[in-house]
C-alpha positions in Angstrom: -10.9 -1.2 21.5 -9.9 -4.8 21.6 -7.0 -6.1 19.8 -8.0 -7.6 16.3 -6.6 -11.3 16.0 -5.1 -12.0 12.9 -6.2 -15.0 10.5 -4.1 -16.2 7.8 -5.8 -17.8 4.3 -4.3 -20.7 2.6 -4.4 -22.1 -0.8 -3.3 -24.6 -2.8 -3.9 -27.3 -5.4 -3.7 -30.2 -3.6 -4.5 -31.7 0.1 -1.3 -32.7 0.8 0.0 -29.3 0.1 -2.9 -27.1 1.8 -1.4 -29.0 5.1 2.4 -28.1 4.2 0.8 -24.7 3.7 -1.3 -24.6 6.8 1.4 -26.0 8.9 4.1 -23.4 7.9 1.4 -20.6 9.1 3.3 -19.2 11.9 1.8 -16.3 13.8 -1.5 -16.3 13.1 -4.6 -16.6 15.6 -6.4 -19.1 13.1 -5.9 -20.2 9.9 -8.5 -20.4 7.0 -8.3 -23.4 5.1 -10.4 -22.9 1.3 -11.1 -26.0 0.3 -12.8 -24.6 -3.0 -9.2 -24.2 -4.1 -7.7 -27.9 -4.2 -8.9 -30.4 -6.8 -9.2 -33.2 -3.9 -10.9 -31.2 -1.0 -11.5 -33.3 2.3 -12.4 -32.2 5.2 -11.0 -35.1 7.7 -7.6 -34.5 5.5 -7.7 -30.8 6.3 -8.2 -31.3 10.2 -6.1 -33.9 10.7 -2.9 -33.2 12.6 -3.3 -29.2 12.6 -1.5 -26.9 15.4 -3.6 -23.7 15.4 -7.5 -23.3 15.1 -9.0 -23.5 11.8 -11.9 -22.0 9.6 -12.9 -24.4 6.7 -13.7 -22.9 4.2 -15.2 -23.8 0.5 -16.5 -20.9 -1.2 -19.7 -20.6 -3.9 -18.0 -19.1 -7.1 -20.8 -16.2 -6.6 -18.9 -15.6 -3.4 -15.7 -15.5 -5.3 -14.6 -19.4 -4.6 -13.6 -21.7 -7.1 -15.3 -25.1 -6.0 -16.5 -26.8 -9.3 -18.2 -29.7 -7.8 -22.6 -30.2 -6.6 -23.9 -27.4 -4.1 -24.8 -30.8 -2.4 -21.3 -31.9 -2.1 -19.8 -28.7 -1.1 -22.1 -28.5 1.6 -21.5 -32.0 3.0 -17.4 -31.1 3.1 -18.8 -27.9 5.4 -21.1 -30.8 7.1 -18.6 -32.9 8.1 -15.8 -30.0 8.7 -18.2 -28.8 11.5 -18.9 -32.7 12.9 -15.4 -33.2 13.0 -15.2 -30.7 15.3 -13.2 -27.5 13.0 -13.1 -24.4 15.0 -14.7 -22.5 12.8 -17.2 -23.0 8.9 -17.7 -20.4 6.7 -21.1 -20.3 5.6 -22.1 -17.8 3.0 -25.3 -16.0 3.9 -26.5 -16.5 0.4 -26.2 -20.2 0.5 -26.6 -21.3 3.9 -29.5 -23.4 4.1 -31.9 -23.9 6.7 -31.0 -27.5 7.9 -27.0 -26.8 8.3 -27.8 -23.7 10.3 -30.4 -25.3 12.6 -27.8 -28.4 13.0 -25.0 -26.1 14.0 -27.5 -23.7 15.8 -24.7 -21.1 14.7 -22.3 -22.2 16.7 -18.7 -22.4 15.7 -20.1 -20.3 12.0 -18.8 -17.2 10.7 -21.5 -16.3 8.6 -20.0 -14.0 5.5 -20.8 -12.3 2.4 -18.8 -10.7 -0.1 -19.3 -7.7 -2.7 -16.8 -7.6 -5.5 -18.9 -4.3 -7.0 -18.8 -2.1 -4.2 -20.8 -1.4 -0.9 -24.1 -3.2 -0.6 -26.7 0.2 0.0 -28.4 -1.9 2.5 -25.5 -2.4 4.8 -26.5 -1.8 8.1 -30.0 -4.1 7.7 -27.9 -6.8 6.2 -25.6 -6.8 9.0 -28.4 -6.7 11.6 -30.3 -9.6 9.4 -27.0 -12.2 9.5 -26.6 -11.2 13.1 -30.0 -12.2 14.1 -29.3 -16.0 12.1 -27.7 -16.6 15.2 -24.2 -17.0 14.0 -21.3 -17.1 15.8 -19.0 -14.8 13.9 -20.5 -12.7 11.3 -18.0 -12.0 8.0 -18.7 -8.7 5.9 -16.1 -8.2 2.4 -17.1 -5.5 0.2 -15.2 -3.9 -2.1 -13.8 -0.1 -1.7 -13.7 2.7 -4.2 -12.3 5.0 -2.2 -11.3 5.3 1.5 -14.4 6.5 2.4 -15.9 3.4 1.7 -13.7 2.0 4.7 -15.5 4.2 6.9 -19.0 2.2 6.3 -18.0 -1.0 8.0 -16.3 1.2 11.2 -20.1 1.6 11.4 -21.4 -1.8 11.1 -18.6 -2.8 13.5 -19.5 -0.5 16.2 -23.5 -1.7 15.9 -23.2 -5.6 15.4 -24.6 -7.5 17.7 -21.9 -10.4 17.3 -18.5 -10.4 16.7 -18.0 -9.1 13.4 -14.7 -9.8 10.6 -15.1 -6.5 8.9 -12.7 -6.4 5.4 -13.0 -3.7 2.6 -11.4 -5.2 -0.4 -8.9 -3.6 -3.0 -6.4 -1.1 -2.8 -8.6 1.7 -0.8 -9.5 -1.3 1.5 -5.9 -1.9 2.8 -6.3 0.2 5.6 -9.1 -2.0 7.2 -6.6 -5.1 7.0 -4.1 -2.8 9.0 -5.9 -1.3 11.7 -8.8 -4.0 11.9 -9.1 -3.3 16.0 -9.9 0.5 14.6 -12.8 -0.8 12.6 -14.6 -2.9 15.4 -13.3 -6.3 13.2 -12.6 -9.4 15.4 -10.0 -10.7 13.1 -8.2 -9.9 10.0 -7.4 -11.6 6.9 -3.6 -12.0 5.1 -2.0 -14.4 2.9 -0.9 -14.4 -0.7 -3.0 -12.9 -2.9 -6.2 -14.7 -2.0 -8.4 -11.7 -2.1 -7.8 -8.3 -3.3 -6.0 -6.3 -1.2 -4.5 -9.3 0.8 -1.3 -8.8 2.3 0.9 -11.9 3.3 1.1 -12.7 7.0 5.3 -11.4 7.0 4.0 -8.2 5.8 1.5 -7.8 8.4 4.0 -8.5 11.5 7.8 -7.8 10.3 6.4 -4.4 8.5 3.2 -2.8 9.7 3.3 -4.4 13.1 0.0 -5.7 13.5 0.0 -7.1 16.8 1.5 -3.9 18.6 -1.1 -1.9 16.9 -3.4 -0.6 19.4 -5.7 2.2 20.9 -2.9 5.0 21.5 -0.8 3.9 18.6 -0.5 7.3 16.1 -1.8 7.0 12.4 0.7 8.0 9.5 0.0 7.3 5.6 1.3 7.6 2.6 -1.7 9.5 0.3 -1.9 8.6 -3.3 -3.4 6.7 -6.4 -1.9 4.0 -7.0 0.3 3.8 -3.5 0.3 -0.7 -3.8 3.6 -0.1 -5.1 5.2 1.9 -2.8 7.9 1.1 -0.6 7.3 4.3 2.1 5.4 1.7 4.6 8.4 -0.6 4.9 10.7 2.6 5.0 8.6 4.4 7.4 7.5 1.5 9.9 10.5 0.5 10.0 11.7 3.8 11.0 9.0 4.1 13.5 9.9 0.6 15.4 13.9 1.5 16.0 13.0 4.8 17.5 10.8 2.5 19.4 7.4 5.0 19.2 3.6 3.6 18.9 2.9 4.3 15.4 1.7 2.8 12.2 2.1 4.0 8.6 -0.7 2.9 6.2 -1.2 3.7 2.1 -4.1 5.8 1.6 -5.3 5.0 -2.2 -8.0 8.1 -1.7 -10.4 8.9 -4.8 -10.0 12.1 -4.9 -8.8 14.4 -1.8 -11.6 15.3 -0.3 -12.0 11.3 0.5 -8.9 11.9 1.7 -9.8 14.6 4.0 -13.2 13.0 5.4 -10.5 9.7 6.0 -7.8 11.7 7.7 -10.5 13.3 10.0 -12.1 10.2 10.9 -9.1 7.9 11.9 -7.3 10.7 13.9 -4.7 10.5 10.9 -1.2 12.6 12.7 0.7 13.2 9.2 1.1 11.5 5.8 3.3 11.6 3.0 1.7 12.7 -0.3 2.5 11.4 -4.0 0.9 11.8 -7.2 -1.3 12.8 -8.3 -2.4 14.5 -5.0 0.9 17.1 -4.1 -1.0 20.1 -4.9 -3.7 19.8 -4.0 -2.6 18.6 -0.5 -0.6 22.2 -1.3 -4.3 24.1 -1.5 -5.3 22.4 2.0 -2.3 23.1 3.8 -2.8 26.0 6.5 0.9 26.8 6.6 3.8 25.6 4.4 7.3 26.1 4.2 8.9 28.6 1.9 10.1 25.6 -0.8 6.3 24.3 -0.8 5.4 27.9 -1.9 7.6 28.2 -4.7 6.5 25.1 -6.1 3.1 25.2 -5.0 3.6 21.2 -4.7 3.5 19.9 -1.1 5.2 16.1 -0.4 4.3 16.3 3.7 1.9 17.0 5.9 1.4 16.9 9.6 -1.8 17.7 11.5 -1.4 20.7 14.5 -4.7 20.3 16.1 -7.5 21.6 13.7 -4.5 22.7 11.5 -2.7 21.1 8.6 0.8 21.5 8.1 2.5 20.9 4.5 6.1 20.8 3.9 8.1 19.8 1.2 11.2 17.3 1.4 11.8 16.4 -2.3 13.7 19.2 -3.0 16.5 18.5 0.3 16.1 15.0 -0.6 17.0 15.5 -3.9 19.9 17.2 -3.9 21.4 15.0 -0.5 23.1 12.6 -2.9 23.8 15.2 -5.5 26.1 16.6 -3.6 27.9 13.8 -2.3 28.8 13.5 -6.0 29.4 16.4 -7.7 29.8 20.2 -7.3 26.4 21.8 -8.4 27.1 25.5 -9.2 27.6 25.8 -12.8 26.4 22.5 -14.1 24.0 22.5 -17.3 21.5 20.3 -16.0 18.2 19.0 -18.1 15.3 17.3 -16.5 13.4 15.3 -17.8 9.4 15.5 -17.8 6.9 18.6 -16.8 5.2 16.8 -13.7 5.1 17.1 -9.9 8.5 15.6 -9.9 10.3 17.8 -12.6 9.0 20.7 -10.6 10.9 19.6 -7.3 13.9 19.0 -8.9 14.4 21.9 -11.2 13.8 24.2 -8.4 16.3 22.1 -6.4 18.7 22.5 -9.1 18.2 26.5 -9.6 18.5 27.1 -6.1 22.0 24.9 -5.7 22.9 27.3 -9.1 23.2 24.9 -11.6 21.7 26.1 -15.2 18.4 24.2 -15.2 16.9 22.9 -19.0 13.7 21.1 -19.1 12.9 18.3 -21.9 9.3 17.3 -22.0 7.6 15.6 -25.0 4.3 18.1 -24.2 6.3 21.7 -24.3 3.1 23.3 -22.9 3.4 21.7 -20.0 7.4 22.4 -19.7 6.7 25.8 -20.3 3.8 26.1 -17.9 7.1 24.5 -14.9 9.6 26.7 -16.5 7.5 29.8 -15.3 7.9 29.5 -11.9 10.7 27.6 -11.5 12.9 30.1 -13.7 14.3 26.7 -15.9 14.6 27.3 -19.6 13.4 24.4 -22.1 15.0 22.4 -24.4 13.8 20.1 -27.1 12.5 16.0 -26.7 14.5 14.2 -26.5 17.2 16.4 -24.9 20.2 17.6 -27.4 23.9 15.9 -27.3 26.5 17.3 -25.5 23.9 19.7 -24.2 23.7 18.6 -20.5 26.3 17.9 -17.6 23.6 16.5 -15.3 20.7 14.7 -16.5 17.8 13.3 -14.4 14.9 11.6 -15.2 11.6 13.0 -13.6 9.2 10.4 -15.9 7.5 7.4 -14.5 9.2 5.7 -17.9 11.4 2.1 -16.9 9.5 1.5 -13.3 8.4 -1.7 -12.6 7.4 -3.9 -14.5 8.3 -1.6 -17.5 11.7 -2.3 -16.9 13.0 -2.9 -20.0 12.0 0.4 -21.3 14.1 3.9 -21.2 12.8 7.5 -21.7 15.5 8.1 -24.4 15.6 6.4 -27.5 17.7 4.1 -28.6 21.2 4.7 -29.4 20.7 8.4 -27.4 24.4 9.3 -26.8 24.9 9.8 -23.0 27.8 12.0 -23.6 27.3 13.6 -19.9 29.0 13.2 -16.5 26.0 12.2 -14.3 22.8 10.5 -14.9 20.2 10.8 -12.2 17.2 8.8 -12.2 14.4 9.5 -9.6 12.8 6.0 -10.4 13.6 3.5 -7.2 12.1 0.2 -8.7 13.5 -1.5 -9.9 17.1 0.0 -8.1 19.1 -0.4 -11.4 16.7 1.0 -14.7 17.6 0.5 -18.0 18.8 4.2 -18.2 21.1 3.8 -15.4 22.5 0.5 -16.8 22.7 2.6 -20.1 24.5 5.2 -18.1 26.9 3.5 -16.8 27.9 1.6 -19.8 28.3 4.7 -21.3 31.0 5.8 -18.5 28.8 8.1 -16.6 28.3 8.5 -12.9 25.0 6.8 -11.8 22.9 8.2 -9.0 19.4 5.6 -8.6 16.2 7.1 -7.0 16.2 4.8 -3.9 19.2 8.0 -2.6 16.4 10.2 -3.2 13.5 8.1 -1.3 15.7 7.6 1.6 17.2 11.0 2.0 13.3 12.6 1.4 11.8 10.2 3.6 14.4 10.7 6.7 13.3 14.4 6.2 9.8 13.6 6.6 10.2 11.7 9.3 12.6 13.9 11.3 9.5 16.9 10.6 7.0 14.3 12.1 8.8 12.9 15.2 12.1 15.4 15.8 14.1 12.4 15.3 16.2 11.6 12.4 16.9 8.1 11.7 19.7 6.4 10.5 20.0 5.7 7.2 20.6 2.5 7.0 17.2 1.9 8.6 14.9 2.9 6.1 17.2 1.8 3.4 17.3 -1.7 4.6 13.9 -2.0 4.7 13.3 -0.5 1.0 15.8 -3.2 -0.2 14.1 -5.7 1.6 10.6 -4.7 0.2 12.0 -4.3 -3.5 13.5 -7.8 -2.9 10.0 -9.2 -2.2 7.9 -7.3 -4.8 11.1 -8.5 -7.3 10.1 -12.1 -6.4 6.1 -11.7 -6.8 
């Protein structure tokens, strides 16, 4: 498996700014230049003084580019790119024509096509037919629905006859940005946003460490739908680099679980944190679990034991970690809010720490159908005054970018001593701000990622790391997605 190079794309409005752009790339193997996107593309402009190989690019809008002139004058900036001696021209296979191919004789072309729809069904015979155009570098972007659309171009790479850049766009695609060298790709994309999926060049080095990726480096996820948003990777990778082993964590945005399976199976995958909406049914697969997962029938972990899956779960010790660096438990009328995956975790937490566990929902089916086997009465939505000691939210309500918005309604008196939301982003909700100008003690869900996360890892590895590791790096990621 050879080592994937890494090729960062760059934007902008004007020339003078795609240089400032290009020039302030810093470790990247080549850097794309799209044209398409600056109202005064020029080719001699875009070489001129550059410090690391370049592709020029300047993308047909049915390619997903946004050059508004003449096909005849987007081809002659390509033209001259290539005369001027540019490492590299992207040449859609759509709209290459005859005369720029036979002038370059493929040499110094990636050749590419993109799908925004999905997976072209003729995949393999397109691949072979741009290969045989005699192109240098051959570029294939489709889009993935689910992980196991990944899995298609690990084919193509393995058959091409010519180096191949291999990308699955979207969400489910991420993972072929990450491990490109697993997927056969000679290089692979990041930047800002300039595709779906994209992650920036920072990302790729200072969090998933792309360049130390290789073939013995281990394969951790985190398995969900969405997973964009989560802050595990940062947590986790970062985790991974101070105890100084070869491993990578990836997010896994599966269809359903089965994609998730045939994924898992394929790549070699050594464990994964789960998140909705996939905890039980990673519960269902698991071999062997812990007692807690049992009693919840909701598994957060897993770890592969040769042919074996192992599920644990680590919300309920991660829960109560800060809890009780706060407050005594045994005794304390505590209500929950929400019925979900979450509420379930924490109300068993809560019973087993003996606290007198309540659950508000705004569907009382679906608290009754938790409060069964987690032994938790129910209350009424929105909870009753002066009817709670602890209260924790377990609803997605006031996360990002929602974040003006509180599951209670306005003017709720929070007439308790603790307020405990299991929401990490943004750090500070509206509820907690509510909280806390209401005189109550404040615990935020980032406690609860860190302390659950730790757990995970230490199950993975047999090392626990520190805390401020992986709380670092979430602050440092929240920081960023804060600033997009």
């Amino acid at each position: 498996m050879r080592p994937a190079k890494l090729c960062v794309t760059v934007t902008a409005d004007t020339m003078a700014e795609l240089r400032t752009r290009r020039d302030q790339v810093e470790d990247a193997d080549l850097v794309e230049l799209r044209l398409d996107t600056v109202r005064d593309p020029s080719a001699a402009a875009a070489l001129a003084g550059r410090r690391k190989p370049v592709i020029v690019t300047c993308r047909h809008h049915s390619e997903g580019g946004f050059f508004t002139g003449s096909e005849e004058e987007r081809l002659a900036i390509l033209s001259e790119a290539w005369t001027l001696g540019a490492e590299f021209v992207d040449l859609e296979w759509k709209q290459a024509t005859p005369d720029l191919l036979k002038k370059t004789g493929g040499r110094r072309v990636v050749l590419s096509t993109h799908d925004f729809t999905g997976v072209p069904r003729d995949l393999p015979s397109m691949a072979e037919a741009m290969s045989a155009t005699g192109a240098e570098i051959i570029k294939i972007a489709i889009t993935a629905h689910r992980l196991g659309d990944c899995l298609k171009l690990r084919a193509v790479g393995e058959n091409a006859r010519v180096p191949a850049a291999l990308v699955a766009m979207g969400e489910a695609g991420v993972p072929t940005r990450v491990l490109a060298s697993w997927f056969r790709s000679c290089w692979s994309y990041a930047g800002d946003g300039a595709a779906p999926g994209q992650i920036s060049e920072r990302r790729m080095h200072a969090e998933f460490g792309f360049r130390r990726i290789g073939p013995r480096t281990a394969i951790y996820g985190i398995l969900g739908r969405p997973v964009s948003h989560s802050i595990s990777p940062a947590m986790h990778n970062a985790a991974f680099r101070a105890a100084h082993l070869d491993a990578v964590y990836v997010p896994l945005a599966a269809s359903d679980f089965d994609d998730f399976k045939s994924f898992a199976d394929a790549i070699g995958l050594e464990g994964a944190s789960v998140t909705a909406p996939f905890k039980v049914d990673a519960f269902e697969l698991a071999d062997e679990c812990d007692p807690v997962s049992r009693r919840i029938q909701s598994v957060n972990t897993l770890r592969r034991d040769g042919t074996k899956w192992l599920g644990c779960n680590t919300d309920v010790a991660g829960f109560l970690h800060p809890l009780e660096g706060e407050t005594a438990i045994k005794g304390l009328r505590a209500t929950v809010m929400g019925a979900g995956g979450a509420a379930r975790s924490v109300a068993v937490a809560l019973a087993s720490a003996g606290a007198k566990v309540t659950l508000s929902a705004r569907r009382p089916a679906q608290a009754l159908e938790v409060a069964s086997f987690t032994g938790a009465a129910t209350g009424t939505w929105p909870p009753s005054p002066g009817s709670w000691d602890v209260l924790v939210n377990a609803t997605p309500v006031g996360t990002r970018p929602h974040v003006d918005e509180s599951p209670l309604p306005a003017g709720f008196p929070l007439d308790g001593r603790l307020v405990y939301d299991l929401i990490y982003n943004p750090p500070e909700t509206r509820l907690i701000a509510d909280a806390a100008r209401a005189g109550c003690r404040t615990i935020g869900g980032l406690e609860m990622l860190v302390a659950q996360a730790q757990a995970q890892f230490e199950w993975w590895t047999e090392q626990r790391p520190a805390d401020r590791v992986m709380r670092e790096a979430a602050r440092t990621r929240l920081e960023e997605m804060e600033q997009q």
